[in-house]
C-alpha positions in Angstrom: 109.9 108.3 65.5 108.4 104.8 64.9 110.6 102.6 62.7 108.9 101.2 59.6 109.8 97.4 60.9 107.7 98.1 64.6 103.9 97.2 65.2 102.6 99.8 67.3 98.8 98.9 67.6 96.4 102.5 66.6 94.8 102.1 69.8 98.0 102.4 72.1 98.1 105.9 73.7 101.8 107.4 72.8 103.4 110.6 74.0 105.3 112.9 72.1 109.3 113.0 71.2 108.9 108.7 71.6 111.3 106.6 69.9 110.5 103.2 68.9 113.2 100.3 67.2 112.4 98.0 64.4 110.4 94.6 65.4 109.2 96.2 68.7 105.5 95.1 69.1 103.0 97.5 71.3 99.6 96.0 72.1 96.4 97.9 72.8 96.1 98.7 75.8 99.2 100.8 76.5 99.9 104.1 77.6 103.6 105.7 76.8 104.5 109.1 78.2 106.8 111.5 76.2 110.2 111.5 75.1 110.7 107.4 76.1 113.4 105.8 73.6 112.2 101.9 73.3 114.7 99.9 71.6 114.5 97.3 69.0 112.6 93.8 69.8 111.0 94.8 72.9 107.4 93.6 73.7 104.9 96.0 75.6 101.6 93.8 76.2 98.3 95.1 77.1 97.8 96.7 80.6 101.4 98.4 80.4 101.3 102.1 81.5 105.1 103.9 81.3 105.6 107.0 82.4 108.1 110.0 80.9 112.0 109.8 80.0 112.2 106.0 79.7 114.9 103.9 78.2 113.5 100.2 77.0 116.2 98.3 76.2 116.3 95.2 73.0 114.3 92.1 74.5 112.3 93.2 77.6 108.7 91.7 77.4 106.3 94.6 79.8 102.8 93.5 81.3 102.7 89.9 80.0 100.3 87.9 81.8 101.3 86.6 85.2 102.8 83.1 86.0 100.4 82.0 88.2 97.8 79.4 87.9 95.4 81.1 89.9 95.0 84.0 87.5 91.6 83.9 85.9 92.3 86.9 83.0 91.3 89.8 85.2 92.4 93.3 83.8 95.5 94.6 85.9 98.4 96.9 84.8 102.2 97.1 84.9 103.2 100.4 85.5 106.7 101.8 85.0 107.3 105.2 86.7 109.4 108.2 85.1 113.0 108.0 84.4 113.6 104.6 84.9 115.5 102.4 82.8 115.2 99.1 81.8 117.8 97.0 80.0 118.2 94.2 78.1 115.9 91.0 78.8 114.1 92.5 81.2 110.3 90.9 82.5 107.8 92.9 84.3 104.5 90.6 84.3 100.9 92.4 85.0 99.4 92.0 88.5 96.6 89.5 89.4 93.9 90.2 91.7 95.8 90.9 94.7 96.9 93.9 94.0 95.6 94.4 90.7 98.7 95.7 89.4 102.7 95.3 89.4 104.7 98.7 89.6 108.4 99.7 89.1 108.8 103.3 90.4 110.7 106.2 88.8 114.0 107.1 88.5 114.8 102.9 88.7 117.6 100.8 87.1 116.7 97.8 86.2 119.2 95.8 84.9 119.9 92.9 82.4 117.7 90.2 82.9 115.7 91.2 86.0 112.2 89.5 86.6 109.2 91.4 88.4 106.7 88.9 89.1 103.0 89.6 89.5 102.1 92.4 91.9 105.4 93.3 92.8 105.8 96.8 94.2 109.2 98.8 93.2 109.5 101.9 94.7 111.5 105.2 93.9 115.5 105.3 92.9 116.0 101.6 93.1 118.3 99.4 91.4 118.2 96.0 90.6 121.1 94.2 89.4 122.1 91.6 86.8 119.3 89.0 87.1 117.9 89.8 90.3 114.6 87.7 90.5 111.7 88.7 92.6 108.9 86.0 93.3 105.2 87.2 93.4 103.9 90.4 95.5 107.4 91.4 96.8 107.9 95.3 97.9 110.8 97.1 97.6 111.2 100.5 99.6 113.0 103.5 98.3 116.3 103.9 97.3 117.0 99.9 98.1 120.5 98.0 96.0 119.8 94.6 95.0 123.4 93.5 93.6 123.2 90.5 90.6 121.5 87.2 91.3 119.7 87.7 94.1 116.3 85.7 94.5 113.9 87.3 96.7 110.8 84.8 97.9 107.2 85.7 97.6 105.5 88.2 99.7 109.1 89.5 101.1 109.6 93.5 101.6 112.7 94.9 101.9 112.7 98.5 103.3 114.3 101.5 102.1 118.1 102.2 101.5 118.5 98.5 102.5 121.4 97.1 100.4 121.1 93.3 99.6 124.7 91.8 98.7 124.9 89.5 95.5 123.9 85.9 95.2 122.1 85.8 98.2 118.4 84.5 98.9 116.1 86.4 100.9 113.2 84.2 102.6 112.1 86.8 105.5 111.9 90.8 105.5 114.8 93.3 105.3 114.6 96.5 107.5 115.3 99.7 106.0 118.9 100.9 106.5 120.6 97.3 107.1 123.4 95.5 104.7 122.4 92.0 104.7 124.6 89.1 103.3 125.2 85.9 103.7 123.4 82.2 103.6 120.9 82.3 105.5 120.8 86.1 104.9 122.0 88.1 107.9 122.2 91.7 109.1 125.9 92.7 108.7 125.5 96.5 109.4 123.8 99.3 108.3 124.5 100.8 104.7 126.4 103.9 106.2 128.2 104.7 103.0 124.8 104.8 101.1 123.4 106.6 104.0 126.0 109.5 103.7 126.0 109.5 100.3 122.2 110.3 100.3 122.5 113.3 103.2 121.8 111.5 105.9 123.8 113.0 108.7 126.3 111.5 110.9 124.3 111.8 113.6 121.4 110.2 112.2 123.5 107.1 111.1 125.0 106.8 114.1 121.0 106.7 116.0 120.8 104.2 113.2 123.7 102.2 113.6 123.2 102.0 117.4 119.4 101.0 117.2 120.4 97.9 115.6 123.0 97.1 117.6 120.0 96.7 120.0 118.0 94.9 117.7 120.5 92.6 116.3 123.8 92.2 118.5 123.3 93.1 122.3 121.4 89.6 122.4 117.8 90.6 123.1 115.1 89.1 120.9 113.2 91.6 119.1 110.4 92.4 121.5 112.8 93.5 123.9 114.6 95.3 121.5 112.3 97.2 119.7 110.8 98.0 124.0 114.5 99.5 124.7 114.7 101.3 121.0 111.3 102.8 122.3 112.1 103.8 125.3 115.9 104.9 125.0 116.7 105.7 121.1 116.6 109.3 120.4 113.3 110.4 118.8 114.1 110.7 115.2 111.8 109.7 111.8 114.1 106.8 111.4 113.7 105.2 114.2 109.7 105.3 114.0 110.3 104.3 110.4 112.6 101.3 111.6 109.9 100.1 114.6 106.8 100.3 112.4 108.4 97.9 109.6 109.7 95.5 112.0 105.9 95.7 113.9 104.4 95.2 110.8 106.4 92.0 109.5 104.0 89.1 110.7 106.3 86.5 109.1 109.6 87.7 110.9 112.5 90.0 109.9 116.2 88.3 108.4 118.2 86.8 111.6 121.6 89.0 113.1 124.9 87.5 112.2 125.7 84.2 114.7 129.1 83.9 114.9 
């Protein structure tokens, strides 16, 4: 059902069983999947793609152009996965050249207030919190918590089932697994309760718990500690999954906790 008081351009591809509130304005060059409820006063601009069982909340503005001077008008998306809601306020500008497109996975929460910047990467079952911000080409893993007001710097990745505590700022990368808090932001454990509650078992969070010991509290730097993790962790997925992100950040990983 379209209300009588929404612009939905004839060009804009929608699916069936969609929803859509007075004063809600859809551009051309969208693409709605079925049965998405989109509230009243939302704006969905050109290059927006959103995929099935949706919730749009009043005031989000989807695919506007990016805020960034070097953008030159190329055509990029912003892509919204299945299942994911978005609530009130929420921004979600297209991608630039980079990587040609900004993406929020499925099954999401995004909360009220949230920015995604230009070529951000969301992935699966993540939730951001009350005006979490995330500067340009950030990536999110699976299943990461951002609580409210955190301000993530561009280029950052934070790896899956990472849980980010609120108000912080996060300037370097955040393993998967980790709790990270403080100013500067510091590893403070791993996220056992979220690990358990997603069927990891306690033998795999304890492998997990003990590999950063290594790598944050045993006082090696991290070449040495990813050599003994290597060499004398057990051989699960996790560990692997733990080495290759920490290999991979050139820029450096968040700091342990000094006391």
């Amino acid at each position: 059902m379209i209300h009588p008081n929404a612009f939905v351009s004839p060009q804009a591809k929608i699916g069936s069983n969609v929803e859509i509130g007075p004063f809600t304005t859809i551009y051309d060059d969208v693409i709605i999947g079925d049965n998405v409820w989109i509230g009243p006063n939302v704006t969905i601009m050109d290059g927006a793609r959103i995929g099935n069982d949706c919730k749009i909340f009043p005031g989000a503005v989807i695919s506007a152009i990016p805020q960034d001077l070097k953008y030159k008008g190329e055509i990029t998306t912003a892509e919204v996965g299945s299942n994911t809601t978005i609530r009130e306020c929420v921004t979600i500008n297209r991608g630039t050249s980079d990587r040609m497109k900004t993406s929020v996975g499925s099954n999401c929460l995004i909360m009220a207030y949230v920015h995604v910047a230009h070529d951000c990467i969301v992935g699966n079952n993540v939730i951001l919190a009350n005006t979490v911000n995330l500067a340009g080409h950030v990536t999110i893993d699976d299943h990461a918590i951002l609580e409210g007001l955190v301000a993530v710097q561009q280029f950052v990745r934070i790896g899956a089932h990472a849980f980010i505590t609120g108000g912080t700022l996060v300037r370097k990368n955040v393993p998967p697994f980790v709790k990270a808090a403080r100013e500067p932001l510091s590893y403070v454990g791993i996220n056992a309760v979220g690990l358990r509650r997603r069927g990891f078992s306690p033998e795999t969070v304890l492998i997990i718990e003990d590999i950063y010991r290594t790598i944050y509290v045993r006082g090696y730097n991290v070449t040495n500690a990813l050599t003994i993790v290597e060499h004398e962790a057990p051989q699960i997925p996790e560990k692997e999954q733990i080495i290759t992100f920490i290999k991979e950040s050139v820029n450096g990983i968040m700091r342990g906790n000094l006391p």
